[in-house]
N, C-alpha and C positions, 0 to 999 in steps of 0.2 A: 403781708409780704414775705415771702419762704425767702429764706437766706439763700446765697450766693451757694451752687454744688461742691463747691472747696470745700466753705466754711464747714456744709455739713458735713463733710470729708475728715474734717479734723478731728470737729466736736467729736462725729464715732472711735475717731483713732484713741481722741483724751478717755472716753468712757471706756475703752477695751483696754488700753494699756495703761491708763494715768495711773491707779492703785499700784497697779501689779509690781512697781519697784520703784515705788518712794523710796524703800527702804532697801535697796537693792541686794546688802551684798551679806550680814550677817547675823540683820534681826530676826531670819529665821531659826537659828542656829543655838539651841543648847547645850549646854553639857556639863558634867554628872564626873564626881569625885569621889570615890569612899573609900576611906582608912580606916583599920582595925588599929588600938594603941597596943604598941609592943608590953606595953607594963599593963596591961589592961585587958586582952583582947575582946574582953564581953563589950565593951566601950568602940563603938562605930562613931566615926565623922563623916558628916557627905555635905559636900559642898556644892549647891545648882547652880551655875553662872548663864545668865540671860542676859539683853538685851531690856531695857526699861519698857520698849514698847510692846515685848512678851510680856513683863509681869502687871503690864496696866492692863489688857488684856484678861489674866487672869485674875486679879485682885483689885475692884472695886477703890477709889478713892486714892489711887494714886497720883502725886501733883502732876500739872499739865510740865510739858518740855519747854525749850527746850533745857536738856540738862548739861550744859557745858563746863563752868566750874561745880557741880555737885549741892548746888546754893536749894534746888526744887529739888533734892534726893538727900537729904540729910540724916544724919544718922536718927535726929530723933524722930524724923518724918517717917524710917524704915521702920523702927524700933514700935510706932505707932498702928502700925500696919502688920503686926507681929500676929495678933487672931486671927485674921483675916487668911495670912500669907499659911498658916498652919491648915486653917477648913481647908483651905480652898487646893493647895499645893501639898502638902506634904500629906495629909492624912485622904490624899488622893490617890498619893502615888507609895502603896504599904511594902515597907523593906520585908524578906525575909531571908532569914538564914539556914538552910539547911532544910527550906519547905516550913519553919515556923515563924510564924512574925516576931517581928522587931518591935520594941517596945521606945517611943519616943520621950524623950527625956527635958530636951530642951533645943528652941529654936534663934537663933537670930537673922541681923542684913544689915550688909555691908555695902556701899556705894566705890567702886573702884574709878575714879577718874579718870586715869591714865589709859583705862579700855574703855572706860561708857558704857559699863556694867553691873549690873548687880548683882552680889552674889549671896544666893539666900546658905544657910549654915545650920544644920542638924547636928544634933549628937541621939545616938541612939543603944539602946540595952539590945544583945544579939547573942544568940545562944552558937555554940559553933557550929561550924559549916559553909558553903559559899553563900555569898552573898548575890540575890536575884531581887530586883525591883520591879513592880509593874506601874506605866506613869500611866494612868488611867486622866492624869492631868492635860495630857497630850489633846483628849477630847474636847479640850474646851479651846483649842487654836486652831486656825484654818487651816486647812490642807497645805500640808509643803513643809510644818513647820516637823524639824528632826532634831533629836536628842542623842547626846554621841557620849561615849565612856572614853573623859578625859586620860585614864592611864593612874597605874598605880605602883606600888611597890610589887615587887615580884611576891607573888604567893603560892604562884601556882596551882595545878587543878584548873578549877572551874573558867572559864575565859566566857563566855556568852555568846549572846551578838553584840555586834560594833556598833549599833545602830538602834535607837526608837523611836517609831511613828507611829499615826493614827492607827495603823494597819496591824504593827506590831509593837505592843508596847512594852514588852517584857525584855529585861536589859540585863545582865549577868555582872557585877562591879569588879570583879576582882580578875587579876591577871595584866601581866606588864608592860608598857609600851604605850603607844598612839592608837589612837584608836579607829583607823586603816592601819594595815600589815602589808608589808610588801609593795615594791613600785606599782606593779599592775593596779593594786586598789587606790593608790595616789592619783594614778593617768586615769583612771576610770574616774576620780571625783572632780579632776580638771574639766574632762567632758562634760558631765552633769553641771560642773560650773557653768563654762560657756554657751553650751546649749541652752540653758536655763536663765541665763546674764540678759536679759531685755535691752537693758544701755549698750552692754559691749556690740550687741549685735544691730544695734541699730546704729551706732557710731559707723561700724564698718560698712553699712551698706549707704548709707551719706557720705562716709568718704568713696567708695568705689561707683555710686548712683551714677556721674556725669559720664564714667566709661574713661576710655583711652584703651591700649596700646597692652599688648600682655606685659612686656615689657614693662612698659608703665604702673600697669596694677600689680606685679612682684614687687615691684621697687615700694611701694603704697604701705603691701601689706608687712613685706621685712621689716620696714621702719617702724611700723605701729607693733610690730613682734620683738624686735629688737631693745624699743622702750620700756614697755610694759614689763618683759625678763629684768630689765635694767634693775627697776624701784621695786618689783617683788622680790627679788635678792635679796637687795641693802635692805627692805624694809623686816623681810623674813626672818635675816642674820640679824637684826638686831644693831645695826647699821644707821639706820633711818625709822624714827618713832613718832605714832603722831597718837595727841591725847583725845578725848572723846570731839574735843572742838574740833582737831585735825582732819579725823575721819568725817564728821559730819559737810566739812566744805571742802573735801576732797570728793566726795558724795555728792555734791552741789554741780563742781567740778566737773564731774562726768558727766553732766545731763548738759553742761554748760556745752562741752563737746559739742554733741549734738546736736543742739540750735543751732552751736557758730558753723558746723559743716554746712547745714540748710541751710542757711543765710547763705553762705556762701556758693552753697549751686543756685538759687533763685536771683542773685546779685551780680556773682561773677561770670564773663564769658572764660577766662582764660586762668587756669589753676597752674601755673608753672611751679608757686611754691608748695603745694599740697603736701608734698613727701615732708617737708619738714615741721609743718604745721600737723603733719598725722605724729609723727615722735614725739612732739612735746607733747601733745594729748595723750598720748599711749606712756607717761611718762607716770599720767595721772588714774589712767585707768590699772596701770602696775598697784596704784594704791589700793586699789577696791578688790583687785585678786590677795592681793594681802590679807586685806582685813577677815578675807574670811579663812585664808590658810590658817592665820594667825588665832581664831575659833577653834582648834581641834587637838588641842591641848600635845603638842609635837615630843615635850620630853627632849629625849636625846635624838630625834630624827629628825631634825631639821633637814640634815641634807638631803639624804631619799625622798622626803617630802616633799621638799621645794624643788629637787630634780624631776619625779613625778606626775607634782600639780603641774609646772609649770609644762610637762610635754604634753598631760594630756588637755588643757590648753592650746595648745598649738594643732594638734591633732583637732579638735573639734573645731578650731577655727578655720583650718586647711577644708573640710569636708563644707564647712557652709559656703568659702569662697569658690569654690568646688562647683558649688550648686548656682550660687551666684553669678559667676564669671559670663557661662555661656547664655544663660537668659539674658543679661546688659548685651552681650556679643551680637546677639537676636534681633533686640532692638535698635539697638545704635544702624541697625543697616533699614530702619524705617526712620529716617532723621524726626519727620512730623510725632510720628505717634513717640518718640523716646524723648524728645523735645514736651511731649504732654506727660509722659511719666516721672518724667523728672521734675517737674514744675509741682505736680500734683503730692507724688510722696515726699519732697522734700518741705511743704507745707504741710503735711500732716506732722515730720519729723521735727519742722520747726515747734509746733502747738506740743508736742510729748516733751521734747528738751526744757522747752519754758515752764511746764506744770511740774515737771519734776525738780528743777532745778532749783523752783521758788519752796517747793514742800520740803526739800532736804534741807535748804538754809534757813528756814524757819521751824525745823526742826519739827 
């Protein structure tokens, strides 16, 4: 007996999209710290902060998750994984100074709670000169994953790139600030957020799916713009903190979104309250723009930053509704066939909310 043409409808949506943002918003996301000591300078520290589900990834025999008070991440459980984390991570990715390599001295890991991070910790022997890394470790992550130069004390000279991936793995450590320059490269990474955001954009097109009224869909999408600005702020400024449990079911949270929009075009004829049930949701997904602002080790730029991310955001978001708008506009003037499109995608949108939402809280 072949399943019902929905079902199989789904199940393809679960296999194309279910992986792609379990982990939606910052486990792709590294980033790379290194200091010269003033009393020392031959003496380098560099600090990798990952996500758990990077370094299990890379490093063989890491405890299963999830990891919310630090109890499966313990220092002696890092401490234990100390060879491991050296082959595999660091004598992958060979520091040099000046075009000579760096001589590795000593390694440790440290479990930060309060992010739901780990941060692996070098010391290293460096002859003078700038400091160039190449993560040849980068190879062993799936495409997408990027390595950013958290910022450092002013040195001056050499600056690098802002950026390494599979493509480019060579990273320059030294030179000051965050590691995007200037608002243009903020709004440009809001973009790349959004466009990139699987939940975000699939919340929006569940909230806007049943159609209305232009008027209507401004009003929809302010409010979901309006909230989500709200808790990227306060969360940004340091205002609003949430510890690795926080983020993981605010993460949940998101995908929660999603199901409840489908439910609710498959359930409801009449959405009077939407507008206000899209704000408190946008309230939640402001969390998940955070967490990854919150990745890019900001320094003293918070504000450019989070003025920035959060436009170009807006922009990326303006450009999908953009594209959106008049296709629903299209349909809605076939009531049968948009009465079938609506039924159809918002049961695929139910099956991705639910598979996501159960892997985020089970960590």
């Amino acid at each position: 007996m072949k399943p019902f043409p929905a079902v199989r409808v789904v199940l393809l949506a679960l296999i194309l999209l279910g992986p792609a943002a379990v982990h939606a918003h910052a486990a792709d996301l590294l980033s790379v710290r290194a200091v010269r000591e003033d009393a020392s300078p031959e003496r380098v520290r560099e600090t990798l902060t990952l996500a758990p589900d990077a370094l299990g990834l890379l490093v063989p025999g890491l405890p299963a998750g999830p990891w919310d008070d630090g109890a499966a991440l313990s220092s002696a459980a890092l401490q234990a994984l100390r060879p491991q984390v050296e082959a595999r991570i660091w004598n992958r990715s060979p520091l040099t100074a000046g075009g000579v390599p760096c001589a590795l001295r000593s390694s440790s890991a440290a479990w930060n709670e309060e992010s739901g991070t780990v941060a692996l910790q070098a010391e290293f022997t460096c002859p003078p000169g700038p400091l160039q890394q190449a993560f040849g470790v980068l190879d062993a992550l799936p495409p997408g994953y990027r390595l950013i130069r958290a910022g450092g004390p002013e040195q001056g000279g050499f600056a690098g790139m802002d950026f390494a991936d599979r493509e480019h793995p060579t990273l320059g450590l030294e030179g000051g600030g965050a590691a995007v320059e200037g608002l243009a490269g903020w709004v440009g990474e809001g973009i790349r957020h959004i466009l990139g955001g699987a939940d975000h954009l699939l919340f929006l097109l569940a909230v806007l799916l049943v159609g209305g009224t232009f008027r209507r869909i401004l009003l929809l999408v302010t409010s979901f713009t309006l909230a989500h600005s709200l808790t990227l702020a306060c969360t940004a400024l340091g205002w609003v903190t949430l510890g690795a449990r926080g983020t993981r079911w605010a993460e949940a949270a998101i995908a929660a979104s999603i199901l409840y929009m489908a439910l609710e075009n498959l359930l409801l004829r009449r959405h009077g309250h939407r507008a206000g049930i899209t704000f408190l949701f946008g309230l939640v997904h402001g969390l998940g723009f955070a967490s990854v602002l919150g990745g890019y080790g900001l320094g003293t730029s918070v504000v450019p930053a989070l003025a920035g991310f959060n436009l170009g955001v807006e922009v990326g978001q303006a450009a999908v509704v953009a594209f959106l708008v008049p296709v629903l506009r299209i349909l809605q003037r076939r009531p049968r066939l948009h009465s079938k499109v609506v039924r159809l995608s918002s049961l695929c949108l139910a099956g991705v909310g639910l598979y996501w939402m159960v892997a985020r809280a089970v960590g």
